[in-house]
GUTOR-301514 format. One record per residue (C-alpha): residue number from 1; residue in one letter; x, y, z. Coordinates in pm, 1 decimal. Layout:
num;residuo;east;north;up
NUM;a;X;Y;Z
...
***
This chain:
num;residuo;east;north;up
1;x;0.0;0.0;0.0
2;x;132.1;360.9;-73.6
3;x;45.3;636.0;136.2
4;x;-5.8;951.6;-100.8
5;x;238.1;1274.2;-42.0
6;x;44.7;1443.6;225.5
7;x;20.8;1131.0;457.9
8;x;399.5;1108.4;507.3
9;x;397.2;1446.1;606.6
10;x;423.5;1421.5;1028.1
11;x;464.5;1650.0;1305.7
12;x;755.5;1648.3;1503.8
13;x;814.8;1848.0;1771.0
14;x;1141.1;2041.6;1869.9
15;x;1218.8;2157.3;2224.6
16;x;1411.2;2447.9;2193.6
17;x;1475.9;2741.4;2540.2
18;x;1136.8;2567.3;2681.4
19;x;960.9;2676.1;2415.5
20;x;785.6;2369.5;2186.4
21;x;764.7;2436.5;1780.4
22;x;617.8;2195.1;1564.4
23;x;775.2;2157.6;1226.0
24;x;610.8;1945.5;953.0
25;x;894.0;1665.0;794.0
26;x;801.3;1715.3;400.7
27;x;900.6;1360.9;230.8
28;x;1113.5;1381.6;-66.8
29;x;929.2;1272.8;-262.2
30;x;716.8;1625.9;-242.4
31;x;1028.5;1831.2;-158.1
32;x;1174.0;1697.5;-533.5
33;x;783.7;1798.9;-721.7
34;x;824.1;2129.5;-514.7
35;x;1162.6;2169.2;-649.4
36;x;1087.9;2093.2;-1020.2
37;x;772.2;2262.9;-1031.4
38;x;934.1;2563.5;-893.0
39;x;1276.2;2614.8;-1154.4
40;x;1013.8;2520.5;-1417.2
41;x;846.7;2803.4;-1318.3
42;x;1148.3;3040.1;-1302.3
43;x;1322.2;2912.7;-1618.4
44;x;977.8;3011.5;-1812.3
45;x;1044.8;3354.1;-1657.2
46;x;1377.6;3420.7;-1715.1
47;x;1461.5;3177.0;-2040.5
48;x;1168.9;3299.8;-2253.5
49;x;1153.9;3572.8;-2492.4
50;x;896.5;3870.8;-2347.4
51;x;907.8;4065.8;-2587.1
52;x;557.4;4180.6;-2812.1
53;x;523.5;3980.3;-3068.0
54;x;359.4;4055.6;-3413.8
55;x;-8.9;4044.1;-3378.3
56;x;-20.3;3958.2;-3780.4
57;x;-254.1;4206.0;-3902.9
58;x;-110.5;4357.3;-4235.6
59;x;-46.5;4700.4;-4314.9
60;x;-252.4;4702.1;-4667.8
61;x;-116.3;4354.3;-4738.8
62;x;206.5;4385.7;-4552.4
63;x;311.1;4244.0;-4230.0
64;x;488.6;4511.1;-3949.5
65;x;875.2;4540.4;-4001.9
66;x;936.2;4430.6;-3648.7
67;x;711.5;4306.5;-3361.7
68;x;766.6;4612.5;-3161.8
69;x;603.7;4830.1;-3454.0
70;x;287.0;4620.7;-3501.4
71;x;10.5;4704.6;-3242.4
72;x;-308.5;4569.5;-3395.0
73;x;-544.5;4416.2;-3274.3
74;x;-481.7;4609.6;-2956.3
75;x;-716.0;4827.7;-2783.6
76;x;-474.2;5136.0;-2760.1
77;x;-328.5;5410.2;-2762.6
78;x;-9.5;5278.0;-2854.6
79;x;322.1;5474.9;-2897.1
80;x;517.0;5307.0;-3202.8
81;x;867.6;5481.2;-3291.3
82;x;1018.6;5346.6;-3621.8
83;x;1346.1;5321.8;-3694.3
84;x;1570.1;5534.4;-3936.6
85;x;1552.7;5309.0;-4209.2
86;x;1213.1;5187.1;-4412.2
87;x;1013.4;5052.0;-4145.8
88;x;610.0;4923.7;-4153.9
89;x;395.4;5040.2;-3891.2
90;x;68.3;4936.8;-3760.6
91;x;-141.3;5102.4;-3508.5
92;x;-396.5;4984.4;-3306.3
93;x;-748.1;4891.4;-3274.6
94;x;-876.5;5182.2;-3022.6
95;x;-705.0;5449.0;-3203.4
96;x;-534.1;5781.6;-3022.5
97;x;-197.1;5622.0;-3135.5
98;x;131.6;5822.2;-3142.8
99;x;345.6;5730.8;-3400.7
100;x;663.3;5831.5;-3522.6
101;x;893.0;5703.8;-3862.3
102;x;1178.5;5861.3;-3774.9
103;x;1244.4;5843.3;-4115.3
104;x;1295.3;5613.0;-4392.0
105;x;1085.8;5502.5;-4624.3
106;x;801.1;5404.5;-4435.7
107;x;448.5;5264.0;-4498.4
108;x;201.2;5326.0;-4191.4
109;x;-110.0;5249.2;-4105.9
110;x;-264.4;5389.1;-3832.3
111;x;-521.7;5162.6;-3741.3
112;x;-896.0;5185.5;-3734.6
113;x;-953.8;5346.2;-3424.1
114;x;-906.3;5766.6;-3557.7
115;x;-769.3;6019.8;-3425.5
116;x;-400.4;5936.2;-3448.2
117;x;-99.6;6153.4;-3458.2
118;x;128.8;6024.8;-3746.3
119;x;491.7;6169.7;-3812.1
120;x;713.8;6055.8;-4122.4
121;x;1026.2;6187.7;-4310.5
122;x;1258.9;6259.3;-4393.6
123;x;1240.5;6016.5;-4667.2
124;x;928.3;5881.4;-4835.9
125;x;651.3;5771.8;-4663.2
126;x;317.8;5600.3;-4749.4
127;x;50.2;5677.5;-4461.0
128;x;-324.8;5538.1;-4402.9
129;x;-466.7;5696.5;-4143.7
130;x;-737.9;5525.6;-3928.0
131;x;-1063.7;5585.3;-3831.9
132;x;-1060.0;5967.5;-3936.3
133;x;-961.4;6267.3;-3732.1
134;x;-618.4;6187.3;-3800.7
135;x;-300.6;6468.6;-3760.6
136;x;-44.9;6373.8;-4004.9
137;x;275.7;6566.1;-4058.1
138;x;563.4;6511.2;-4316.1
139;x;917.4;6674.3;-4181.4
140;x;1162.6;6698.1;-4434.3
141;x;1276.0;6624.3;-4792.9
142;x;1115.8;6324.7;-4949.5
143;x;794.2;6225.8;-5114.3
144;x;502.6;6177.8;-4886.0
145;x;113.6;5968.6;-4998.7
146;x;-139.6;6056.8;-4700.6
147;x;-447.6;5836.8;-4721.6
148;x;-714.3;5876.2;-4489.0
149;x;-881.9;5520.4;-4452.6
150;x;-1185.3;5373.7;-4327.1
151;x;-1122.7;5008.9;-4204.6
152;x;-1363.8;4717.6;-4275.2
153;x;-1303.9;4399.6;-4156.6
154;x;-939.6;4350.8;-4328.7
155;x;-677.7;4607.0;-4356.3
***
């Protein structure tokens, strides 16, 4: 007959400047599951990658440049800074976004939520806005294409 995990845990007392503690004696059997459950835990914590990952919605057929730049599907504001190069950008869902290019040829979309504040150039820049409302601004040489957009159910 086995007894189960918790049955071979037992009291034992400990006499210690006339005072009396009672400890519980943990078999090892549960002290080895505590163990393993436990650096599973941490290793998911500090071994995994926590970074956002790309939600997959496409800019007008294309997919974010990086996972940090792609914020649909998300119920917003987001804050997306592009990179100097050509970067695509996708806002979010709820809209209010703050995004910047930082240059480069970049294609943006700003996501179906409105009233965004968009920023491209220098360089060329494609940019759907969202919802509407939108505040788009082009610094700088380079050729800019501002579209204001009204989602549907695909971008």
């Amino acid at each position: 007959m086995h007894a189960s995990l918790l049955d071979s845990m037992r009291p034992v007392d400990h006499v210690t400047a006339g005072l009396t503690r009672r400890r519980v004696r943990i078999s090892s059997a549960l002290r080895r599951a505590v163990i393993m459950a436990s650096a599973t835990y941490a290793l998911g914590l500090v071994g995994g990658n926590h970074s956002a990952q790309s939600i997959g919605a496409p800019c007008k057929g294309k997919p974010a440049s990086d996972p940090t730049l792609d914020a649909s599907y998300q119920p917003g504001p987001a804050i997306l800074e592009g990179t100097p190069g050509a970067d695509v950008i996708i806002g979010s869902e709820g809209g209010r976004d703050l995004i910047n290019g930082n240059g480069g040829d970049d294609f943006v979309c700003g996501g179906p939520g409105g009233h965004n504040r968009i920023t491209v150039g220098p360089g060329d820049a494609v940019v759907f806005g969202g919802g509407g409302h939108e505040r788009i601004t082009g610094i700088g040489p380079g050729n800019f294409t501002f579209v204001e957009a009204h989602w549907g159910t695909t971008r």
